[in-house]
Structure formats: C-alpha cells, structure tokens
C-alpha positions in Angstrom: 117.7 83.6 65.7 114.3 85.1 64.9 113.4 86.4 61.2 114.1 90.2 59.9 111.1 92.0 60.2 110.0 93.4 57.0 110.1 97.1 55.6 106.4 98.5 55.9 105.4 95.2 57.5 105.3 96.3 61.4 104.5 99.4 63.6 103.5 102.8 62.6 103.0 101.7 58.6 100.5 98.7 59.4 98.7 100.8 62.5 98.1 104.1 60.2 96.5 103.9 56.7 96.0 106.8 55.1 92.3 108.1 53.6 92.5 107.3 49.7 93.5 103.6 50.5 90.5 103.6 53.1 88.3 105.4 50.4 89.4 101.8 47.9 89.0 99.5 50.9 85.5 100.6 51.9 84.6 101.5 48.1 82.4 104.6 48.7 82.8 108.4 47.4 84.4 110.8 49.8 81.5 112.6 51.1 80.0 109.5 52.2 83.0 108.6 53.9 83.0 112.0 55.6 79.2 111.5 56.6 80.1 108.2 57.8 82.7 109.1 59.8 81.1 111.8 61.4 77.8 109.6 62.2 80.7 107.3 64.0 82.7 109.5 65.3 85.9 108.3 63.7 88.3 111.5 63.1 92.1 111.3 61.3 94.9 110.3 63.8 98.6 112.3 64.2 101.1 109.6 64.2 104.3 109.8 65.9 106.2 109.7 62.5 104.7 110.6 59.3 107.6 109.4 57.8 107.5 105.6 58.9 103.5 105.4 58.8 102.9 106.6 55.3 106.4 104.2 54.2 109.0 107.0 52.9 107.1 109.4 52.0 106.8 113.1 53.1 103.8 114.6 51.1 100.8 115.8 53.1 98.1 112.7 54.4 95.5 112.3 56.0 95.9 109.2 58.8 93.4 106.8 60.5 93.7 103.5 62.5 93.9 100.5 60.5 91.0 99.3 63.2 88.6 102.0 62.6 88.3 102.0 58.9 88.4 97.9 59.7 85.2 98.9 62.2 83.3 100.8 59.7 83.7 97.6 57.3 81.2 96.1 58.8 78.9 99.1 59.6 75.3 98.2 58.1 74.9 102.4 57.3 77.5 101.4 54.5 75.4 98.9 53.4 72.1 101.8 53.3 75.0 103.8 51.3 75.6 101.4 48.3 71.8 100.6 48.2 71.4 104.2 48.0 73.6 104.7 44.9 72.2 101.8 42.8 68.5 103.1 44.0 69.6 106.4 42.3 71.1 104.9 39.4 68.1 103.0 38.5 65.6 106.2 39.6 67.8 108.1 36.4 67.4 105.1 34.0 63.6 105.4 34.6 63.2 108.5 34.3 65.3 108.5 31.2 63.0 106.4 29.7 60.0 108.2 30.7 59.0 105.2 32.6 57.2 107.2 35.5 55.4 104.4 37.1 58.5 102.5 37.9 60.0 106.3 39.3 57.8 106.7 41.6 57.3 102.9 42.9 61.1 103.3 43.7 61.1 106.9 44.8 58.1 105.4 47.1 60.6 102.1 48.2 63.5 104.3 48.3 66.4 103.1 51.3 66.2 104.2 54.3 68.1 104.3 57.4 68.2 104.7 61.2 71.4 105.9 64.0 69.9 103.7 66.6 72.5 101.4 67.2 75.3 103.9 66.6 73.6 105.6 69.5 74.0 102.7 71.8 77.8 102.3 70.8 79.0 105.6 71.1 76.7 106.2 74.7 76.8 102.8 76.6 75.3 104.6 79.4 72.6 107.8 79.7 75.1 109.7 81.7 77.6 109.5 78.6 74.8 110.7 76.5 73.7 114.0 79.0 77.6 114.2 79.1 77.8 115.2 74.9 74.7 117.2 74.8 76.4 120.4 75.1 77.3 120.5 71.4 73.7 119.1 70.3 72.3 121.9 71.8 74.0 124.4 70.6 73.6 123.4 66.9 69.7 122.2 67.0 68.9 126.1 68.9 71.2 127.3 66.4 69.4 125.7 63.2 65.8 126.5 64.9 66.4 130.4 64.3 67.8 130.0 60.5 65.2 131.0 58.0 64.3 128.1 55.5 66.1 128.0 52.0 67.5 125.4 49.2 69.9 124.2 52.0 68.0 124.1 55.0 64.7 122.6 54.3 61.3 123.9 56.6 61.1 120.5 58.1 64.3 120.6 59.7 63.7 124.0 60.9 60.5 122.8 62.1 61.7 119.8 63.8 64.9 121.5 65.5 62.3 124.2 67.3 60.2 121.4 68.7 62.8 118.9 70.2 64.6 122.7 71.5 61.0 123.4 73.0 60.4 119.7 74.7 63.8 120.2 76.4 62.6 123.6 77.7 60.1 122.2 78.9 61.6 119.2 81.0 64.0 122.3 82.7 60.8 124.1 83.7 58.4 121.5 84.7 62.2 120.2 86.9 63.2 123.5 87.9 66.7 122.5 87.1 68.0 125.7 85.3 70.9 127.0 87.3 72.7 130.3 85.4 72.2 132.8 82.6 74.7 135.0 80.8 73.6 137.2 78.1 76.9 138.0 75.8 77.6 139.3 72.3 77.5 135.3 70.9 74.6 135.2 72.9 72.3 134.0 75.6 74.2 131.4 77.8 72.7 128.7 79.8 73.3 126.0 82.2 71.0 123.5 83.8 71.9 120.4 86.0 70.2 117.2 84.8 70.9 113.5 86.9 74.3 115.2 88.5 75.8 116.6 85.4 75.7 120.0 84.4 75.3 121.3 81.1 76.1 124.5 79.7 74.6 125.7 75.9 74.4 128.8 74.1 71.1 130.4 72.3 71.6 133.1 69.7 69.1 136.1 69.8 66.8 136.2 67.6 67.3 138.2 64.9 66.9 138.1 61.4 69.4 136.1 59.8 70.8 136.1 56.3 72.3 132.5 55.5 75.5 133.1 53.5 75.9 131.5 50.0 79.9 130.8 50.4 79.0 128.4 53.7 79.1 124.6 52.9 76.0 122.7 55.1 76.8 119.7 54.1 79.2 118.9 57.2 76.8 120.4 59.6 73.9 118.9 58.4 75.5 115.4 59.0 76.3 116.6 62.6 72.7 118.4 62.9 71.3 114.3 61.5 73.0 112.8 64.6 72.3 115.2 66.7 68.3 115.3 66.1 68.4 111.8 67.1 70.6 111.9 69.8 68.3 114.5 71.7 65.4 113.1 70.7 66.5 109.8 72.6 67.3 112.2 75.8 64.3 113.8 75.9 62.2 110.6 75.7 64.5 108.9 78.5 63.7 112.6 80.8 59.9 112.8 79.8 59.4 109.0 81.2 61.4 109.5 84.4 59.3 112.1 85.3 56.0 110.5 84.5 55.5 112.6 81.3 54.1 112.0 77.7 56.1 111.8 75.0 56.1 113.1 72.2 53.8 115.8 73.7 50.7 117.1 71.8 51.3 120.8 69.6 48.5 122.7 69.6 48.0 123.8 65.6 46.2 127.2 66.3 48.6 128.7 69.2 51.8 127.1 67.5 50.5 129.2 64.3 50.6 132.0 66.5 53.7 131.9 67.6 52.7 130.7 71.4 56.4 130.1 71.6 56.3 127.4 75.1 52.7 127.5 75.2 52.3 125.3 71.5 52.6 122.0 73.3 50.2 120.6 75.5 52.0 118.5 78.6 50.3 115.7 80.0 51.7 113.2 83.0 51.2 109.7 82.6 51.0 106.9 85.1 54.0 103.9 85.0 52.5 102.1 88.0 50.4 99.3 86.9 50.0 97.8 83.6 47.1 100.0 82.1 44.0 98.5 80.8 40.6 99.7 78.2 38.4 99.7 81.0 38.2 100.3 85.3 36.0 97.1 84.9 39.1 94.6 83.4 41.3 96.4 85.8 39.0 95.3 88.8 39.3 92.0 87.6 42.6 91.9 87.5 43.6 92.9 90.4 40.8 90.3 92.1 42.4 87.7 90.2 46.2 88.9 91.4 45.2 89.0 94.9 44.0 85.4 95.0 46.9 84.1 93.2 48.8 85.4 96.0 46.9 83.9 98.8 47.6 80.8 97.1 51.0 81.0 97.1 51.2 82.8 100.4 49.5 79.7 101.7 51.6 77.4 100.0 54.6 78.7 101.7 53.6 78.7 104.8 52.9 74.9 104.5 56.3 74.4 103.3 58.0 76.6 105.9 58.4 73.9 108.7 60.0 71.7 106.8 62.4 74.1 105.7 63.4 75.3 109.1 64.1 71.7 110.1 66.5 71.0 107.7 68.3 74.5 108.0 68.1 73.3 112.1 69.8 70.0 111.0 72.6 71.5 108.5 73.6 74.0 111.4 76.3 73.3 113.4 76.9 73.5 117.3 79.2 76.5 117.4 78.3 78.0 120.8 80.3 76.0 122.3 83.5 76.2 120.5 83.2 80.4 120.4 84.7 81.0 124.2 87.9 79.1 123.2 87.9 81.0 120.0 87.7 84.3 122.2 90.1 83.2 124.9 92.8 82.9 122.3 92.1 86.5 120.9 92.4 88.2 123.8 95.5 86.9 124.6 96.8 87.6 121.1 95.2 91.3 121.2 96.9 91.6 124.3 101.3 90.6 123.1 99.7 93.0 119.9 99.0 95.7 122.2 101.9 95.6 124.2 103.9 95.5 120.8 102.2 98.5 120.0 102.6 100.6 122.7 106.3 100.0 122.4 106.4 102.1 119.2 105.5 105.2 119.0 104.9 106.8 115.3 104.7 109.9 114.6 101.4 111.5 113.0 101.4 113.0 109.6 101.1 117.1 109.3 97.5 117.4 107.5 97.5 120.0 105.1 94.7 122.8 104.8 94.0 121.8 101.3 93.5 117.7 102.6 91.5 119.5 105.6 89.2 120.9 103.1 88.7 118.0 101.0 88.0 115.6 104.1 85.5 117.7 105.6 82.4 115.6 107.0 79.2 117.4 106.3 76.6 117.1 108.7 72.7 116.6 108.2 72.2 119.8 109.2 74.4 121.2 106.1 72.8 118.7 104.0 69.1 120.1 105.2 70.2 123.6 105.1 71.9 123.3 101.1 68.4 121.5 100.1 66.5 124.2 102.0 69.0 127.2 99.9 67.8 124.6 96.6 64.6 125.0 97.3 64.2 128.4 98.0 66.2 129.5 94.7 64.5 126.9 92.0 61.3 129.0 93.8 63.1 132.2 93.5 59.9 134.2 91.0 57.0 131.7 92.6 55.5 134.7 94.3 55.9 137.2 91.2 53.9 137.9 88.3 55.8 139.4 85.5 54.2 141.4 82.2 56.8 141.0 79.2 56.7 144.6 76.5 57.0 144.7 73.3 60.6 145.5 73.0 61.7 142.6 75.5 63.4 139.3 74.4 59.8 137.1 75.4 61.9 133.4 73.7 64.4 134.0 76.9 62.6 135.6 80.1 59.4 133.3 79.3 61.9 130.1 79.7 63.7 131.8 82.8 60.4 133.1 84.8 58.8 130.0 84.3 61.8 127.7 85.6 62.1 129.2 88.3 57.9 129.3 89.3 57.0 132.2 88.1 54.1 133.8 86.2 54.6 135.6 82.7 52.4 137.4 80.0 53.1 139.4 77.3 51.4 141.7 74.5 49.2 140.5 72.2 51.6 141.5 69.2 54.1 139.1 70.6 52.2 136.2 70.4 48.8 134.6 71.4 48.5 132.3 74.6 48.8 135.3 76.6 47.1 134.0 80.6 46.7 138.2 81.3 46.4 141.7 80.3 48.5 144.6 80.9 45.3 145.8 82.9 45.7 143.2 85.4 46.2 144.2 88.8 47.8 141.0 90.2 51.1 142.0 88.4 53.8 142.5 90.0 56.8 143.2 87.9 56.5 145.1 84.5 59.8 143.9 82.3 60.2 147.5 79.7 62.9 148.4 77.7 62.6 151.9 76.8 63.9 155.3 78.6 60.6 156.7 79.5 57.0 155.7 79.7 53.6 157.5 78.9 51.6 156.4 82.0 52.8 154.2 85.0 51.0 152.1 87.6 51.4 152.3 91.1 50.8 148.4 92.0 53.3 146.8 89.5 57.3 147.6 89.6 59.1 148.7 86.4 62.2 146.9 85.5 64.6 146.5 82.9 64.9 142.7 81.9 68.9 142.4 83.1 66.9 142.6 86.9 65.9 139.0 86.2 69.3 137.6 85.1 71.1 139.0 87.5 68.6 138.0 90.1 69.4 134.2 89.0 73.0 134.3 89.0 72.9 135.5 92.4 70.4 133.3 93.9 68.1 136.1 95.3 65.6 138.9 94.5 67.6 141.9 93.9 67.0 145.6 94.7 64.5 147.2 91.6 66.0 150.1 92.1 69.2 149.9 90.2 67.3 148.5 87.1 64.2 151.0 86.8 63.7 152.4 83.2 65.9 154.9 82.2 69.0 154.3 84.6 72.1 152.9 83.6 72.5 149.5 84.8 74.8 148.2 87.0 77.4 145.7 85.0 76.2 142.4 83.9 79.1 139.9 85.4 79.3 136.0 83.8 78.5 133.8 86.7 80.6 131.0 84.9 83.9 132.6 86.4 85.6 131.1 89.4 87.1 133.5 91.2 90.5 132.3 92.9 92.8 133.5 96.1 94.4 137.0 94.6 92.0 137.5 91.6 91.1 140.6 90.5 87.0 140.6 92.0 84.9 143.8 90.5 82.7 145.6 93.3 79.7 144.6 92.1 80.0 141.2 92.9 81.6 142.3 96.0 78.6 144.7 96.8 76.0 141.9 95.9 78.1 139.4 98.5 78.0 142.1 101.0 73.8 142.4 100.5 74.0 138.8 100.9 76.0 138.9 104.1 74.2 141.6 105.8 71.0 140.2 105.6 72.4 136.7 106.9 74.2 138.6 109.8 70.8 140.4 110.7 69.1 137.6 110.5 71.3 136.0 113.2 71.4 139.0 115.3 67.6 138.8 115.7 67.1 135.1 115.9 70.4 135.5 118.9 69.0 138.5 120.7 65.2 136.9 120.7 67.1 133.9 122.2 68.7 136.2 124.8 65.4 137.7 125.8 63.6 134.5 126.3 66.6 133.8 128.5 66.6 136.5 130.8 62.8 136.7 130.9 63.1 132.4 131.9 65.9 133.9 134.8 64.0 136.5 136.2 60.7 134.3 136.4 62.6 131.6 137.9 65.4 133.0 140.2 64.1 136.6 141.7 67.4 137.8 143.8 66.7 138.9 147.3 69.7 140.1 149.2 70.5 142.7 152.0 71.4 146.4 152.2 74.8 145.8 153.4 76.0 143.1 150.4 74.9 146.6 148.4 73.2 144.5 146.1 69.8 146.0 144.0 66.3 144.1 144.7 63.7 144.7 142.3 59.8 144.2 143.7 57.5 142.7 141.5 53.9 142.6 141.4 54.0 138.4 141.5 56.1 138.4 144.8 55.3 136.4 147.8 53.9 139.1 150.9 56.2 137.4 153.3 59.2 139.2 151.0 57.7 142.9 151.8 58.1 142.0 154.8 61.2 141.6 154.9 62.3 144.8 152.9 60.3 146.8 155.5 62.0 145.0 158.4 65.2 146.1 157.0 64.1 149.3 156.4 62.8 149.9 160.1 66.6 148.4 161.1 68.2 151.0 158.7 66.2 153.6 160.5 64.1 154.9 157.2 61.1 155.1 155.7 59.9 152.2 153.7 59.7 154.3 150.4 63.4 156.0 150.8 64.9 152.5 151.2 63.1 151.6 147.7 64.5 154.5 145.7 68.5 153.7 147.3 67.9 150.3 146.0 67.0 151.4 142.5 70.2 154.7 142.8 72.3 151.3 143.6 70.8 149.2 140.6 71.3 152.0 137.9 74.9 152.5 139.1 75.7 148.5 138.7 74.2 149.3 135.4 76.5 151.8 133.9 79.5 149.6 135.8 78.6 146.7 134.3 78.6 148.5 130.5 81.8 149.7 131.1 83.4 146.6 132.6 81.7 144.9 129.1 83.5 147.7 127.0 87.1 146.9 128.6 86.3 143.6 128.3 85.8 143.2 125.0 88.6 145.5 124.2 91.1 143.4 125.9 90.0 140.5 124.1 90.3 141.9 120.9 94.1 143.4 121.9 94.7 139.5 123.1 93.2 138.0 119.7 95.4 140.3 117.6 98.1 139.5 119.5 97.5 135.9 119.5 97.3 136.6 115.4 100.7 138.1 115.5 102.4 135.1 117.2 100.4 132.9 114.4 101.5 134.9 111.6 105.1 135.3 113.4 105.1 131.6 113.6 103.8 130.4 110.2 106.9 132.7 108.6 109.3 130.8 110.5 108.0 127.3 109.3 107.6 128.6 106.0 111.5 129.5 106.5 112.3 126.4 107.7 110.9 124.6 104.9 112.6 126.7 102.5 116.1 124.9 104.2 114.7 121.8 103.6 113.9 122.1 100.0 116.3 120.2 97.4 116.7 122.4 94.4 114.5 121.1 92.3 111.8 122.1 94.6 113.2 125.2 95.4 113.1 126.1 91.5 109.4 125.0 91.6 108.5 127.1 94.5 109.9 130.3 92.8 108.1 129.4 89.9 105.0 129.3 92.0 105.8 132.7 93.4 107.0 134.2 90.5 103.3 133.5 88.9 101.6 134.7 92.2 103.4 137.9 92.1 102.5 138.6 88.3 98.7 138.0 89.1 99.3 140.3 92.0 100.7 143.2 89.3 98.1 142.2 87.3 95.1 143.0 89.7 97.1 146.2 91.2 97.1 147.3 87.2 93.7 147.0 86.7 92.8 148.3 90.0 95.0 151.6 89.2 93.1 151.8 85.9 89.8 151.8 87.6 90.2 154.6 90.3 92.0 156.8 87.1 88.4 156.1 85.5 86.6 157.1 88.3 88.7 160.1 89.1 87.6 161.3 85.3 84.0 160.8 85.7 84.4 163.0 88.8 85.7 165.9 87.2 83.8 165.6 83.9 80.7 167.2 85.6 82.3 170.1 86.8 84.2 170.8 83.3 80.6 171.3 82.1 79.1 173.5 84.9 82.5 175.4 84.2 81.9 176.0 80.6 77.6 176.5 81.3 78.8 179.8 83.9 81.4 181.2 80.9 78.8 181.0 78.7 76.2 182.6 81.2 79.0 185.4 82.3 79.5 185.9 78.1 75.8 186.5 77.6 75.2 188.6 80.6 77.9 190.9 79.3 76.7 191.1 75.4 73.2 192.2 76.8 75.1 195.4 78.6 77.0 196.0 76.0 73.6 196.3 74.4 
C-alpha cells in the first residue's frame, strides 16, 4: 500500500504559486518583477481550481507556474537588478555626504545591461522573430510621433523614428509592401518579408497631447524590448540584401525634416573577405590559386589508388541480378492476378479536396511572378508632386515602394529631387476643392487615387478622384469576402474593369491568331472547283496562268463571256456568306439551349444526391447540417437587409434634387407675382 499523499503537497497547489510568494523567493520590488516578466515574457496563469492551487483559500490571486518563477531564478537581468539597487544606495550615501567625486565615478560605472540572450530564447529562429513584429511596430511608430516630455525622453523619440525609417527603407529598396488602409485609428499597412506577412498600424500625424493620468512605465518596458528586438531584424534584413548597417543620417537634411531622404543607403559586398588595399587582395588571391594547384595535384596522384581499392571492395553482382529479377516477376505476376481479383471502389473526391490538390503548372507559376512583377512596379513610370496639404510621411513611403518618383514643397521639408515647375510630372497629389491655375501635362488627383490603386493591383481611372469630386468609397483590402457575403459595388465595378480589360485582351490576342490563320489557309490551299459543285473561286493576282485557263475554258463550255462568269462566281460567294452567318447564329443558339439544358439535368441531379444524403444522415449529423443552414440562411437575411437599405438610400438621393428644383420654381412663381402686384 503506497503512502497518503499530503494536503498541499501534490497537483494544482505545488504547480501554481501565487505572486507575493514569488515576489519573497526572487527578493526584488514589484515593479522589477513586472519589468522582468515582461522582458521574459512570463504572464499570470488561470488554474483549473483556484481553490486547490492557492490551498483553501478563496480571495483574489494572482497565479504563475512554479517553473517560470524557478526560470527567472537564474536570469542574470536579476542579477543587473540587485546591482542596480545597491549602486543607487551607495550613489545617495555619496551624495549625502557631499562626496561628489565618488558620485560621479559611480554614476560613470553605473550597471548596465543587455536583452541579447533573451532575444535568442524567446526567437530560436528569424521566422519566429518576423512572426512577433506586428506588435513592435506598432508601438515604436507609435512612440516616434509622441512629443518629448518628463516621461518620454528625446532620445527615445529619436531612436524609435530611425529604426521606423531603416525598416521603411528595407520595404522600398525590396518592393515588398503589399496593402494600405487609411482608417480612423489610422494608416494600415502590410508587407510580406521571407514568406510571412506582416500587418502594422501608423497613426497620422498630428499633434499630440500626452495625458498626465497615463502610467509609461509598462509600455516603456515593452517599448525597451521592442527597440532591440527590431533593431536585431533590421540588421539580419540589411545583410541579406547586401546593405550597410546602421546606415549613415545625414545631419543637415534630417534637421530638415527630409523624412526618408535623412539616411544615406549604401550596398556592401559579402563575397570575399575584404582587404586595405587592391594590391594585398591581388596577392591573395595569387597565393589561393597556387595552393589549389597543389592540392588539385595532390589528388590526382592519389586518385588511382583510390579507385583500385573501391574496384577491390566491390562485389560481383551482375551476375546474381537476373535471378534476383526472375523471381520478381514471378511474384509481381500471383500479386497482380491477386489484384485484379478485387475490385475496390474509388473514393468520391470532394470540391473542397479538388481545390486544395490542384497541381499548378509552370506556366501559372511564370504568369503569378509576371502579375508580382508588374504590381511591385505599379508607379515606376509616374512621377508624382506631393501639396502642402497631403500626408507626404505616407504617400512618400507608398510611391517609392512601389518605383515611383515623389517631390514635394519646399515648406514640407528639404531633399526635395524637383519643382512644381517641372514638366516631367505626371501626377499632381492636391487636397483642396479648387485650384488657382492648372497644368495641362500633369493629372490632378486626390491622394485616396494612390491607395486604392495599391489595393487593387492596377492604375485606376483619375477621373473619379479629380479635385473637388466626391470620392468613390475607400473599401479595407484586409476583408475576405466569402460565398453569400454581402460585396459592395465598388469592388464589384473595380473586378468588372479588371475583367474587361483581361477579356479584351484575349479577344485581340484570339482574333490576331485567327487572322494569321486564315491568311496561312488562303496562301497555302487556294480552292479551285467547277461551276456545277456551285462552289465560289476567287482569282488572285499570285495565281498560276494555267488556272485562267481553265476558268475561261469553262466559261466558253457554259456558253458566256469570260467577265459574266466572274461576277456569278462572286453573286454565289456573297450568298454562301450570308448562309454561312446564319447557319453560325443557329448554331450557337442551339448550343447554348443544349448547355442550359445540360445545366438543368446537373442542377436536377445534384438535388437528388443532396436528397439522398439527407437519408443517410444519422441525427447527429442531421442536427449539424441544419445548424449549417440555419447560419447560411441568416447571412442570406443579412445581405438582403443591407441590400434593401441601400436601394432605399439611393431612391432618396434620387428625389432630393427634384424637392429642390420644386421649391427654386415656387419661389420663382412667388416673385414673379409680387413684381405684378407691384
């Protein structure tokens, strides 16, 4: 019989521990607890049963594994921590006694530490790294727009606005942007780096008023991680691409609020070792080339023996394979006839397994890298000239990912690479109603033109988005729509642009292939045939003499003139014509009568599987397939809703205009009659 397990001894009580005993155990203050946990990413724990992990009692706790407070026993942060403490209590007992010397020898030697190894335990890998950026992105482009104060100190202001920038700058020099959503939080974007994608929000920039009643020290612990987990990132993306990093900021145009154009990029060569001079480099590579004759000598001495001994160690198997295959034929053979005995039935694929086993050929490969191409090019033929009044932080970044050219007023910023006066612009971004003078050689947009051109992969009509016009809505490209979603019509306008122009573009390339066809026929097969097969012959200019010969002959035969006979053939050629049209027209009607009939028997059919599964269903999956249908039918009521909502909006916009006009004749009729009265 084994012992009694003790109360509080086992389970839930020894797994949990609740945070004032961890607070004794580790023997540090609660906000460096909090920091440290945060930095680890340790957070509290929900047991199963308060009641058994904090031993009877019901009040309130806070829970965390046994193991984790255990693991941050040993963390050498802690360690920074305590030193930290006793550097400050000595720094007060100096001062205290005016000893300023000794102050600032430790205020000069005060601890310090670094996150690098907690950044190697929590991301093993760089994919599990570009994985959590999300959330590090958000909060360093959040603290780059907050003002300096007590709190937030200018340097880490300053330092979240350049790692923000060098990232920016990786997605352009990449091209590896992918959407934009401007909403009320702000300006959305999402880029795909290595495979993964990665979506973060920027807020506009306006001027902000930090609140008194907000505590920073939380965030700030979050913000310390996160400047050093994207400063890792970014150094891992500037080497892979053969980039320098940190990259060089220019003093004078960051001063001047060059935004993008403050640091200077510069590629770097991983190749070879680099050395001072071209003249040591010669002699390396001199000296590297003889060392491999050498040894490419020495192993071609050393190569004959070799292949002896592997000649030796070989076996004779040559001769023992035709038994070996003997026997497997006759053993392939009982197998087969074993198997064509049974007969199995095939499994019913479903549409959805259909879908997801679909092969993709090189062709769609060639053709999606072609589509990639084209789009991460989308502005490379554009030059764009940014006013006053535009958001220059966001379209700069967006033009500029996506190859394009920008420049902006002087007021915005210096760095500008052109004027307004320049006539190689194309597109002139404005944000105002109307404008005092206009040029003939540059569009005018509103800046929504450019987002919406990137979220649907193609250079949109300007016409919607000139100055002054209200614009067409702004949809989120983030939403998937699904089978029986409620789509609006823009995007089902902007798919129809889309279609049309990939239709045309087929018709042409098909009929130019039809052409070249029937021009190949008619140079390679002309048709010569008699006057009683009623069948049209059409004279060239390249035909042989011993043909007209022949026409005329029949002609004499027939009993006319050479020139009649020649205008019958072409009455008869014109007739076939129109008959063939016709019999093209009934043609193609009767195959579209025979499709839709064709898509009746389908549709007929389908119901009656459907039907027959229904049978077949046990009633637990009968439940579940109402359920499903039940929830298909409420989307449906849903969509009709807003659907109904949106033609009642329409139908009031309609008769808004005339309400006016209305009221403008009464009031014309009303002053027409006060003047005769007059």
């Amino acid at each position: 019989m084994g012992k009694l397990k003790q109360k509080g001894k086992a389970g839930a009580a020894v797994n949990y521990i609740n945070r004032n005993k961890a607070l004794k155990k580790l023997q540090i203050s609660l906000a460096d607890f909090r920091r440290l946990c945060i930095l680890k990413g340790i957070y509290p724990r929900e047991p199963k049963n308060k009641k058994k992990a904090n031993k009877g009692s019901t009040a309130p706790t806070t829970f965390y594994y046994t193991k984790d407070i255990q693991y941050l026993a040993h963390e050498p942060v802690l360690q920074k921590f305590r030193e930290h403490k006793i550097f400050l209590r000595k720094l007060n007992k100096a001062i205290g006694k005016r000893e300023f010397s000794i102050a600032k020898n430790l205020e000069q030697n005060r601890p310090i530490y670094t996150l690098d190894h907690i950044l190697k335990e929590r991301y093993p890998t760089f994919t599990d790294a570009l994985r959590d950026i999300d959330d590090a992105l958000c909060m360093l482009f959040l603290f780059s727009t907050f003002p300096a104060t007590d709190k937030i100190k200018s340097e880490i202001v300053t330092n979240c606005q350049r790692i923000c920038v060098e990232f920016q700058h990786y997605i352009i020099h990449t091209r590896s942007l992918r959407k934009v959503f401007l909403s009320i939080k702000g300006i959305y974007y999402q880029t795909e780096i290595k495979g993964q994608t990665i979506t973060w929000l920027v807020p506009y920039q306006f001027s902000q008023q930090v609140p008194d009643d907000v505590d920073f020290r939380v965030m700030l612990t979050f913000l310390e991680f996160y400047q050093t987990h994207l400063g890792f990132v970014n150094f891992k993306l500037y080497t892979d691409v053969n980039l320098v990093y940190p990259p060089k900021v220019d003093s004078s145009k960051d001063e001047g609020a060059a935004g993008l154009g403050a640091l200077i990029i510069e590629t770097t060569n991983n190749l070879v070792g680099l050395s001072s001079t071209s003249q040591d480099s010669e002699i390396k590579e001199e000296s590297n080339n003889t060392d491999r004759k050498a040894e490419s000598e020495k192993r071609l001495k050393t190569l004959s023996k070799k292949l002896a001994i592997i000649k030796e160690q070989v076996e004779p198997t040559s001769e023992i394979q035709p038994d070996i295959t003997e026997k497997s034929e006759t053993t392939n053979s009982d197998d087969n006839a074993e198997i064509m005995d049974e007969f199995t039935e095939q499994n019913n694929i479903s549409q959805d397994q259909k879908h997801i086993s679909k092969i993709y050929t090189y062709r769609d490969i060639q053709n999606a890298s072609v589509a990639l191409t084209e789009f991460e090019n989308l502005f490379s033929n554009c030059i764009f000239y940014l006013s006053r009044e535009v958001p220059r932080y966001s379209l700069e970044f967006i033009i500029r990912a996506f190859g394009g050219q920008v420049g902006w007023d002087e007021t915005c910023g210096i760095g500008s690479p052109f004027n307004e006066s320049d006539d190689r612009i194309t597109h002139h971004i404005v944000d105002r109603p109307t404008l005092s003078h206009k040029s003939l050689l540059r569009i005018y947009v509103q800046p929504q033109w450019v987002y919406d051109c990137v979220n649907i992969r193609k250079l949109l009509k300007t016409e919607p988005y000139q100055p002054g016009k209200t614009l067409p809505p702004h949809l989120s490209p983030f939403v998937e729509y699904k089978e029986g979603d409620y789509v609006p019509d823009a995007k089902n306008e902007f798919e129809g642009d889309m279609e049309r122009m990939e239709v045309s573009n087929e018709q042409d390339t098909e009929e130019e292939e039809s052409s070249n066809e029937e021009d190949d026929s008619d140079d390679d097969k002309p048709e010569i045939c008699s006057s009683h097969d009623k069948i049209t012959v059409k004279v060239n200019e390249s035909e042989n003499d011993d043909m007209i010969h022949q026409m005329e002959l029949e002609a004499e035969a027939t009993g006319i003139s050479f020139s009649k006979y020649q205008e019958q053939q072409d009455r008869l050629a014109k007739r076939q014509k129109t008959q063939g049209t016709n019999n093209t027209k009934a043609q193609q009607s009767s195959i579209q009568t025979v499709t839709g009939k064709k898509r009746a028997a389908k549709e007929i059919e389908e119901k009656e599987v459907k039907e027959l599964a229904k049978i077949m269903m046990t009633k637990k999956q009968k439940t579940l397939y109402n359920k499903i249908q039940y929830g298909k039918k409420r989307q449906q009521e849903k969509v009709e809703n807003l659907q109904r909502k949106k033609r009642e909006i329409i139908s009031q916009h309609k008769k808004r205009p005339t309400s006016n006009n209305n009221n403008d004749d009464n009031n014309n009729s009303n002053k027409k009659k006060t003047k005769h009265k007059e």
